[in-house]
C-alpha positions as CSV (number, residue, x, y, z in Angstrom):
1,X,0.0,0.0,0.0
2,X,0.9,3.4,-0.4
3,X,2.9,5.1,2.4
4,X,3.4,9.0,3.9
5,X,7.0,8.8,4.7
6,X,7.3,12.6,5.8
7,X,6.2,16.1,5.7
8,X,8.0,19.3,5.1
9,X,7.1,22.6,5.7
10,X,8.3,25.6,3.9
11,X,7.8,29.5,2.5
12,X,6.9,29.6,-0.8
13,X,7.0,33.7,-1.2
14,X,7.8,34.6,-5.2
15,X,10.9,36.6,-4.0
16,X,12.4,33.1,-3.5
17,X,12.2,32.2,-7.2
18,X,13.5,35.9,-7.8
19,X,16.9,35.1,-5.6
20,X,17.6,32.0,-7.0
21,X,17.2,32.9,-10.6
22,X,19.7,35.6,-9.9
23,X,22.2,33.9,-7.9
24,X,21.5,35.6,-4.4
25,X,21.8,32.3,-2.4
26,X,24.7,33.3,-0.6
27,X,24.3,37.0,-0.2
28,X,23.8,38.5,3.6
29,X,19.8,39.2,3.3
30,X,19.1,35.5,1.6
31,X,22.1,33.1,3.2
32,X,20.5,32.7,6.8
33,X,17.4,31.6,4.8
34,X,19.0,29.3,1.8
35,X,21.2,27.5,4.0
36,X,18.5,25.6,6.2
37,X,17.7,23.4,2.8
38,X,20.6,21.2,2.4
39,X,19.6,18.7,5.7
40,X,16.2,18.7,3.8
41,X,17.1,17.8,0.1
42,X,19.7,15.7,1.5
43,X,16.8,13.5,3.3
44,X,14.3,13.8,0.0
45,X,17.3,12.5,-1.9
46,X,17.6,9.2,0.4
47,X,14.4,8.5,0.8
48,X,13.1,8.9,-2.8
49,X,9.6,9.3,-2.4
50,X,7.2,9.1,-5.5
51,X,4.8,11.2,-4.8
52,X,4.9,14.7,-3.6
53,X,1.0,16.1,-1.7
54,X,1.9,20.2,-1.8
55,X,-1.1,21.9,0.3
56,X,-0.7,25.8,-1.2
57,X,-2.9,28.6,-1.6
58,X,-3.4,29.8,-5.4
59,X,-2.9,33.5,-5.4
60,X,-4.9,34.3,-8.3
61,X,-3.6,32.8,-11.4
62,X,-5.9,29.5,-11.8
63,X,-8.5,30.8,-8.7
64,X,-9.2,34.3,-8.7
65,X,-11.9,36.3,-6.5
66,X,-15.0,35.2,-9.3
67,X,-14.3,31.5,-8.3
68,X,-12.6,30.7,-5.1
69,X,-13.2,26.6,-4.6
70,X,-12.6,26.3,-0.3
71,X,-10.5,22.8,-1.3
72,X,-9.8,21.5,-4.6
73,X,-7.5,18.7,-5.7
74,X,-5.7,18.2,-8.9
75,X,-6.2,15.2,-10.9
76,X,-4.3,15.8,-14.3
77,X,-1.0,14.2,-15.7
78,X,0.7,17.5,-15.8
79,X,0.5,20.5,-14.8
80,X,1.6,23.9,-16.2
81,X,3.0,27.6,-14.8
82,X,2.1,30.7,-16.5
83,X,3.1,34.5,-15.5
84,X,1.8,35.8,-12.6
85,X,3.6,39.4,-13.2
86,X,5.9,38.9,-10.3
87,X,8.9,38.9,-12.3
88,X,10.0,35.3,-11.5
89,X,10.7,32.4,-14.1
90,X,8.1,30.5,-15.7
91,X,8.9,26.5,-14.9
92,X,8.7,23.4,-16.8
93,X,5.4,21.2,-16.8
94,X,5.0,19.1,-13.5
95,X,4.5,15.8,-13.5
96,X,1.0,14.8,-11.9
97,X,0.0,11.5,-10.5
98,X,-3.8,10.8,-11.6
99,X,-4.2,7.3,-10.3
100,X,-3.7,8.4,-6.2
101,X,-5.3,11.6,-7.1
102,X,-8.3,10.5,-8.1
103,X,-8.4,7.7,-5.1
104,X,-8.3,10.5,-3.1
105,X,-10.5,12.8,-4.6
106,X,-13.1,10.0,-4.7
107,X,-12.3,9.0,-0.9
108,X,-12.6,12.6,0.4
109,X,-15.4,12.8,-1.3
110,X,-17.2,10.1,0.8
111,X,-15.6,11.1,3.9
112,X,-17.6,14.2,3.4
113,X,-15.5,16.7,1.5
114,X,-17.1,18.3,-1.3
115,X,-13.9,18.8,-3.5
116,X,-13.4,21.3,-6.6
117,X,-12.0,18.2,-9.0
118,X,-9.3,19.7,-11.1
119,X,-9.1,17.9,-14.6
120,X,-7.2,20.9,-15.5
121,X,-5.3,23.6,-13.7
122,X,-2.2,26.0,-13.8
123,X,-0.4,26.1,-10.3
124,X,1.4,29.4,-9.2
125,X,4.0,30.0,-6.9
126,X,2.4,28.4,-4.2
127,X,3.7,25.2,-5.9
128,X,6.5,25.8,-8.0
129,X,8.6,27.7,-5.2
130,X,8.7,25.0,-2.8
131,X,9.5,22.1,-5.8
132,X,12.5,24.4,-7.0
133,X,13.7,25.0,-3.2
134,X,13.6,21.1,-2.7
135,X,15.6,20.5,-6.3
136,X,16.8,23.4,-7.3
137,X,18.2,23.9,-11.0
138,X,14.1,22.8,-11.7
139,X,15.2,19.3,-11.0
140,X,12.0,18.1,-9.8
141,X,11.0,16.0,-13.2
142,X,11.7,12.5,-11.3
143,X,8.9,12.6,-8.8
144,X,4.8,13.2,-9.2
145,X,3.0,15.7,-7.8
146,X,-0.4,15.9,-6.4
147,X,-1.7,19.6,-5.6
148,X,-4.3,20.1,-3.0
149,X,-5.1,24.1,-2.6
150,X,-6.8,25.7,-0.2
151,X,-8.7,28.7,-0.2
152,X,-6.7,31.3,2.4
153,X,-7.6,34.6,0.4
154,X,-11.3,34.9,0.0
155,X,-13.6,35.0,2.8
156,X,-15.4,32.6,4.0
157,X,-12.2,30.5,4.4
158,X,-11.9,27.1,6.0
159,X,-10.7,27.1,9.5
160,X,-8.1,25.6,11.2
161,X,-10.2,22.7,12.8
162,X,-11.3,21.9,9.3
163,X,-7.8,21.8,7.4
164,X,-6.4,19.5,9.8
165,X,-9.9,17.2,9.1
166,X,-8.8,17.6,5.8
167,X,-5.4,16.6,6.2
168,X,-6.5,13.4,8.2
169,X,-8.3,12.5,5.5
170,X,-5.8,12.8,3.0
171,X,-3.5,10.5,5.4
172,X,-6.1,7.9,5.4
173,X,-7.3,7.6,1.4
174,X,-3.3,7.3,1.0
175,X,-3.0,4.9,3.5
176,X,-5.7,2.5,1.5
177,X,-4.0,2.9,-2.1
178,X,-3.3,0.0,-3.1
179,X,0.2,0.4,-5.0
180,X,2.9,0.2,-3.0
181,X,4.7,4.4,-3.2
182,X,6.6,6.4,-1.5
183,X,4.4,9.8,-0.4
184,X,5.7,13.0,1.0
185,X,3.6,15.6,2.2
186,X,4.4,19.9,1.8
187,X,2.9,22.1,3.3
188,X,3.8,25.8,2.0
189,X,3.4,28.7,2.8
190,X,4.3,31.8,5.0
191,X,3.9,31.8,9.1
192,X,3.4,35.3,10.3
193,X,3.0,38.1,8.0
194,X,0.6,41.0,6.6
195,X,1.3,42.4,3.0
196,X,-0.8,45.4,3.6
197,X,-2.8,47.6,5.8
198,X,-1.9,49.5,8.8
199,X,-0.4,46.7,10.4
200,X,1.8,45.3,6.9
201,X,5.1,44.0,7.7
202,X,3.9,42.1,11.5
203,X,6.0,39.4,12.6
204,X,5.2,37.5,15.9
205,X,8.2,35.3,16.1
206,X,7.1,33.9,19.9
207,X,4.0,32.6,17.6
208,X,5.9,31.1,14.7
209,X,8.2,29.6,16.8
210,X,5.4,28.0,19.2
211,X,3.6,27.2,16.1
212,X,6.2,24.6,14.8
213,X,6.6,23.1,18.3
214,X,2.8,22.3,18.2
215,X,3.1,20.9,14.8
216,X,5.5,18.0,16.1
217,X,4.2,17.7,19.6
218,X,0.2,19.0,19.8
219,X,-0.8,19.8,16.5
220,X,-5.0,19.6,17.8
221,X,-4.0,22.9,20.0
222,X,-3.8,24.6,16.3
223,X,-7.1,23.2,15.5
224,X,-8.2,25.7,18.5
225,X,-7.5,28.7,16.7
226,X,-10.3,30.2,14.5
227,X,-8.9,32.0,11.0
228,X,-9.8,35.2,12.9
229,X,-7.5,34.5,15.6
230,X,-4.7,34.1,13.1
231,X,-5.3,37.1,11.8
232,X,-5.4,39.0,14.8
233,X,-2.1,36.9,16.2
234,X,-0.2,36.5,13.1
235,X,-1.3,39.5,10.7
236,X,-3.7,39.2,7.2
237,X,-2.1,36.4,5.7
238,X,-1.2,34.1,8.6
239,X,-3.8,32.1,8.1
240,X,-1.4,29.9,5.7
241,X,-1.0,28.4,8.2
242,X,-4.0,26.3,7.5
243,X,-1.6,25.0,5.0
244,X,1.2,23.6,7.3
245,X,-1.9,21.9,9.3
246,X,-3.5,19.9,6.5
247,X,0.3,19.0,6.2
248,X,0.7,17.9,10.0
249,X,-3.2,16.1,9.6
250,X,-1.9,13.9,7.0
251,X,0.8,12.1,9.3
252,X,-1.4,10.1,11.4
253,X,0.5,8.1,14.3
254,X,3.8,9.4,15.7
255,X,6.3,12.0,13.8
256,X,9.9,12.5,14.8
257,X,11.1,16.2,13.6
258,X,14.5,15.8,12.0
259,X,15.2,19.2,11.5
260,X,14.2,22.6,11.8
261,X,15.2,26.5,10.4
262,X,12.9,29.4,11.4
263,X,14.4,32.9,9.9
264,X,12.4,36.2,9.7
265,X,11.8,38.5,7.7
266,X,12.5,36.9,4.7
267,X,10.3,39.0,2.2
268,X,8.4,40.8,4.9
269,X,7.2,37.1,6.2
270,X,8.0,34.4,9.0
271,X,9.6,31.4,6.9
272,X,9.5,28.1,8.9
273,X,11.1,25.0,7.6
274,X,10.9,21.9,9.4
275,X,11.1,18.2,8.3
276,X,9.1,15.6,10.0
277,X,9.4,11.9,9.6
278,X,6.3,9.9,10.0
279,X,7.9,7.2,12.4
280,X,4.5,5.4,13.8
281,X,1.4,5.0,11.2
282,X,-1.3,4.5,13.2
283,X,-3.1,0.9,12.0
């Protein structure tokens, strides 16, 4: 049967794409930032999963305000970037994998998840970022990708409680696939940050940082939080972190966090990378 080895959290700002593309890696503002990857791609490159689940939030170029799906769930064979005018590379085609998509889709659909079932989408950065952080150079081609996007723009968003429902869902469906693959799970997306407003450019680091603790140790006390408590705690956008908890509600059973980089600001945002190995499925 199929198998969640792991899940990954990480930023997946555009101004990421930007620095690599121009060779900022090591530079003073980026380096503290870049240099938490290697420990990362070093354990994606041992373990080899298949499949890649990537939880992001589509920032307008396939969703925009006219059509904002709360979940959806891609079930093509590839999927394709497009321009979203922030400046940053275009990447090649991602591989998708329709087979486990579509068991999922059809499983979350009778546990009571009324999914937006994507035939066809583009992804933004939401996606790309985090695949070109994990291989850089765009090296991702080897391994399939399954997105799952939540809505964290548009009001009436999902809340916490729901996300990690969501995500424990996801973990199960997986869990009955019959084909025996590797599965890693990503959950993307900024901690603590506001792009605009009177309060733009909040950080609550004691937040974060207490964030990524729950997420190994007590990741039902995030379930506690309504979307409007993120947004008062951790500024306009923080509730991505609904994405990080679908992430966490995926690994059912006992995780072991291998490693762990918080640095802020990075692009006016909290940027929390942390690896966590799913060390006890529950049965």
């Amino acid at each position: 049967m199929a198998n969640i080895i792991g899940g990954i959290t990480t930023s997946h700002i555009p101004a990421i794409a930007n620095a690599m593309a121009n060779g900022l890696e090591e530079t003073p503002y980026w380096k503290p930032f870049f240099d938490g990857y290697p420990p990362v791609r070093d354990w994606l490159n041992e373990k080899k999963p298949d499949v890649i689940i990537l939880f992001y939030n589509d920032h307008g170029l396939e969703f925009f305000i006219d059509k904002k799906p709360t979940f959806a769930i891609g079930v093509a064979d590839e999927y394709h970037n497009a321009d979203e005018g922030w400046g940053i590379p275009t990447i090649p085609p991602v591989t998708g994998e329709s087979d486990l998509s579509w068991h999922i889709a059809n499983s979350l659909v009778e546990d009571g998840f009324d999914m937006t079932i994507c035939q066809e989408m583009k992804v933004d950065h939401g996606l790309t970022v985090p695949l070109n952080l994990m291989w850089p150079g765009y090296n991702y081609g080897h391994v399939k990708v399954i997105p799952v996007c939540i809505n964290c723009e548009q009001h009436p968003m999902p809340q916490p409680k729901r996300t990690y429902a969501l995500g424990q869902a996801i973990g199960r469906a997986v869990a009955s696939f019959d084909q025996d693959l590797k599965v890693a799970v990503f959950g993307t997306g900024g901690m603590s940050h506001q792009l605009d407003g009177e309060r733009a450019g909040i950080i609550n680091r004691e937040f974060d940082i207490d964030c990524l603790d729950k997420l190994v140790s007590d990741p039902e006390a995030l379930t506690k939080y309504s979307n409007l408590d993120l947004v008062e705690i951790a500024g306009a956008q923080g509730v991505e972190l609904n994405m990080l908890i679908a992430m966490r509600g995926t690994l059912i059973g006992e995780v072991k966090e291998l490693h762990r980089n918080y640095h802020a600001p990075i692009s006016n945002t909290g940027s929390g990378l942390m690896l966590l190995e799913h060390t006890m499925p529950k049965k």
